[in-house]
N, C-alpha and C positions, 0 to 999 in steps of 0.2 A: 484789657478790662473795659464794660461799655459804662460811658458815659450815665452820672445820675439820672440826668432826664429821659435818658433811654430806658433806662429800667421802668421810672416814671409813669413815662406814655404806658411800655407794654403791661407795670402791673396794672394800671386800670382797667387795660383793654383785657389782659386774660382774666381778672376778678370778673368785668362782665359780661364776658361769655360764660365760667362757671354757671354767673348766677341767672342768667337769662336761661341757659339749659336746668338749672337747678329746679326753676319755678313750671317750665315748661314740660319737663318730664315726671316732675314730682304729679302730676295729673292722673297716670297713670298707676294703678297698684296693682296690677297681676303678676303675680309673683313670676310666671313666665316669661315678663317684660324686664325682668332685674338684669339678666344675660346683655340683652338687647342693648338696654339704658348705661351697662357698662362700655357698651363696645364705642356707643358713641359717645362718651365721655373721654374713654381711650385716643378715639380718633380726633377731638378735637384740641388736647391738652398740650400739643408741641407746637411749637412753630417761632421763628425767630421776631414774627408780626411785623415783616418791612413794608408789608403794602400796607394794611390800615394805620399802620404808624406816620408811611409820606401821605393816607388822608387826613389823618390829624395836624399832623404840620403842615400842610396846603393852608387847612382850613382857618388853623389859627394864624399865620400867616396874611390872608385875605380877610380875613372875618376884624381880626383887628383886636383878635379876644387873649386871655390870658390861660392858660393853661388850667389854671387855680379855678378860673370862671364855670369848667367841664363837668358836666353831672353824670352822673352812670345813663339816667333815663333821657338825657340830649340824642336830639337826631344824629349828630355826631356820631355819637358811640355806637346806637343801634347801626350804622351803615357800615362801622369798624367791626362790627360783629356781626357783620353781613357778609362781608369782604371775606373774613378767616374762614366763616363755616362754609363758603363756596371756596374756599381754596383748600380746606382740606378736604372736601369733596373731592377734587380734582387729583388728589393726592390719595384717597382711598381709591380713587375710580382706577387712577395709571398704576398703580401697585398690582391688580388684579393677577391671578394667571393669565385670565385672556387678553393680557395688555403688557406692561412691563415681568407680570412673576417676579415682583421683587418681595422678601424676607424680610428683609428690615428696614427700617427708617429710624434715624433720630437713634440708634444702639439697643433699638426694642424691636421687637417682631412688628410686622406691618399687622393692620387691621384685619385682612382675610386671615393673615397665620396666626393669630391668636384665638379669633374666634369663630373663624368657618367663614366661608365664599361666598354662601346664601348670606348671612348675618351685615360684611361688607357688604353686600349691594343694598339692602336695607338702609343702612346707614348712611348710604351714598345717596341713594333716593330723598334718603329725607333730610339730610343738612342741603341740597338742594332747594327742596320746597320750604324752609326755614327759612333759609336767605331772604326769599324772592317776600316770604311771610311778614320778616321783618322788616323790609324796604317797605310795604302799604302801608305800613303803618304811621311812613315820613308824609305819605298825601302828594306826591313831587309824580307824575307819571313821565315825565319827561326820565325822571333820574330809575325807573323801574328799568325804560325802556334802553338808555343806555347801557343796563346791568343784563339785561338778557340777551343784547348784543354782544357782550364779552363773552357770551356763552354758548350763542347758537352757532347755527353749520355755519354761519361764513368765519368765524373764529375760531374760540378752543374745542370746538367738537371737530370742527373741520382740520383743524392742526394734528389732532389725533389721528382722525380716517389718514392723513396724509402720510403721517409719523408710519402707522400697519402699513400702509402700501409703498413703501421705499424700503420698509425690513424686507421685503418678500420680494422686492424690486432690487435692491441693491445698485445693479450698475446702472441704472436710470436714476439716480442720486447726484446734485450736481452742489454747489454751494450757494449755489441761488435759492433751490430748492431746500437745502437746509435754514435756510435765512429766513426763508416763509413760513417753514413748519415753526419755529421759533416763537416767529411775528405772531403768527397765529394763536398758538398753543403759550406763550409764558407771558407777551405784552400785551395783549388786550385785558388782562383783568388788572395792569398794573395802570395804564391808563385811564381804569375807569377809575381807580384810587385817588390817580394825579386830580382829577377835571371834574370829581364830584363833588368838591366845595362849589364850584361854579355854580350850581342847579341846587346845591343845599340853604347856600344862602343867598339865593336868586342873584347875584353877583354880575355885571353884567360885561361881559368877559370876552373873546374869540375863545373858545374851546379846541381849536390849533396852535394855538399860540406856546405851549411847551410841549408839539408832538415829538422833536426832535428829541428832548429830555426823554418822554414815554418810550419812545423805540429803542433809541440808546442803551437806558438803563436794562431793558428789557433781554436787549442782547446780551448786557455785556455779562446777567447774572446767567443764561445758558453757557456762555467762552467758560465762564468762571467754574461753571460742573463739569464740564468738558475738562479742564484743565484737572481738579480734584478726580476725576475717573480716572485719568491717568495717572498722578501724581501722589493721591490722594492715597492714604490708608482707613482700614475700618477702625480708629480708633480715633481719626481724628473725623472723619466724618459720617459716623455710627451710620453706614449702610456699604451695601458690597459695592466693589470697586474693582476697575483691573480687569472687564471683561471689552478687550476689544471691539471696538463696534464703528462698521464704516459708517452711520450716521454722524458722527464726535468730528465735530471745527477740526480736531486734533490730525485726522485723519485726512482733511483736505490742507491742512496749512505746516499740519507738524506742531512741534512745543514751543518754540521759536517765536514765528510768528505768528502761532496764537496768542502770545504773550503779549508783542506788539501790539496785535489788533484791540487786545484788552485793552491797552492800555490810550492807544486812539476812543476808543468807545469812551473811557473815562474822562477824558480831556473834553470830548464833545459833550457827554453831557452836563459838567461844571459849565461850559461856555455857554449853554443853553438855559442854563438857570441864573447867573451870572447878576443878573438886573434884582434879582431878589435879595444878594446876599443876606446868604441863609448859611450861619455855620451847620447847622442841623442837618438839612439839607446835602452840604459836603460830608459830612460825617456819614450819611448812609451811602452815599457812592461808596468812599474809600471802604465803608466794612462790607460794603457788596463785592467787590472785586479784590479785596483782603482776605474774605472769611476761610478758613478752614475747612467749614462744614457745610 
């Protein structure tokens, strides 16, 4: 069972995305746009929210504020619902046929299979340009510019292009190389969670100073899917599983010492955050690398 405050954090954080997609779609009346207006409501309604949840606890953390203090229209929030609608982006995007072909997510049909390929890329486009929409609004160019880094070719586009050319590469596949596509593709938008209170409330900080936590944690929730793919069932973690893939930790280390390794990644990154004592904090490692799903 999670913690009250966890629930807390994410119902604030899902009520405001609702409502920011509420007012922002409600603009629109063509009744041909009703389909549309579904699908990205669809695609943005799941998610367990651990990245904008470690930017809320960052923030309040450093800011020095109370949770109680948090309004829906705080920069805060909008950057937490900048964070989601660019990661399920990310998650519409790698669903696609021409990327994963995955059916389901979350124990429902993925966004393409529910409502057509054209309709996902739409959606994709434009929780995109949302994000980036709602970031101008903070006035911070520094913190645009870090958020379009987690996103261009040197990061999670480039972890993609990397991710297609090693399916089609295979024995050119090394675990170095798996390590990168990772780094690329799952932690840079988790780092920019961690280090955007830094630049939120001008904070005056080393913005390295918890890389080791950012990369860690980053890795250890890919170990953690790797291990669920193999381990995992569709009912515990509502999407297909069980299809061998020599990309998977699994498959360079075995069950074993993936387990291991998980379990190193975890120990580094409480070590790394260590100076904060933050039950909070510990609480999301452990459900990161506990989760089922």
């Amino acid at each position: 069972m999670l913690p009250t405050w966890y629930n807390t954090y994410k119902n604030l954080i899902d009520n405001s995305i609702k409502n920011y997609l509420k007012n922002y779609l409600d603009t629109e009346k063509n009744p041909w746009f009703k389909k549309f207006k579904e699908a990205i409501l669809y695609a943005t309604k799941w998610g367990k929210r651990i990245r904008s949840i470690l930017a809320l606890e960052f923030y309040l953390i450093f800011s020095k504020k109370n949770f109680e203090d948090i309004k829906e229209n705080d920069d805060i929030i909008k950057l937490c619902i900048a964070i989601e609608l660019l990661h399920a982006y990310s998650l519409v995007h790698d669903d696609l046929p021409a990327m994963d072909n995955d059916i389901y997510r979350r124990w429902e049909l993925t966004t393409w299979k529910k409502y057509g390929e054209a309709n996902a890329i739409l959606v994709w486009d434009l929780l995109n340009s949302l994000a980036f929409e709602l970031l101008s609004e903070i006035w911070n160019n520094k913190l645009i510019k870090l958020f379009w880094e987690a996103v261009n070719l040197n990061w999670m586009i480039w972890g993609q292009v990397l991710d297609l050319y090693y399916e089609k590469n295979p024995d050119k596949l090394s675990l170095e190389n798996l390590i990168e596509i990772h780094n690329k593709k799952t932690w840079a938008l988790i780092k920019f969670s961690i280090i955007s209170w830094i630049l939120l409330s001008w904070y005056n900080w080393n913005l390295e100073k918890y890389k080791n936590f950012w990369e860690k944690i980053g890795l250890a929730f890919q170990v953690k899917d790797d291990l669920l793919d193999v381990e995992g069932n569709f009912e515990e973690t509502g999407k297909s599983v069980g299809d061998w893939e020599e990309k998977w930790f699994v498959y360079f280390m075995w069950i074993e010492k993936t387990k291991n390794y998980l379990k190193e990644l975890t120990s580094d990154c409480k070590k790394s955050i260590k100076d904060l004592n933050s039950e909070k904090l510990n609480f999301l490692i452990n459900y990161i690398v506990n989760r089922k799903g």
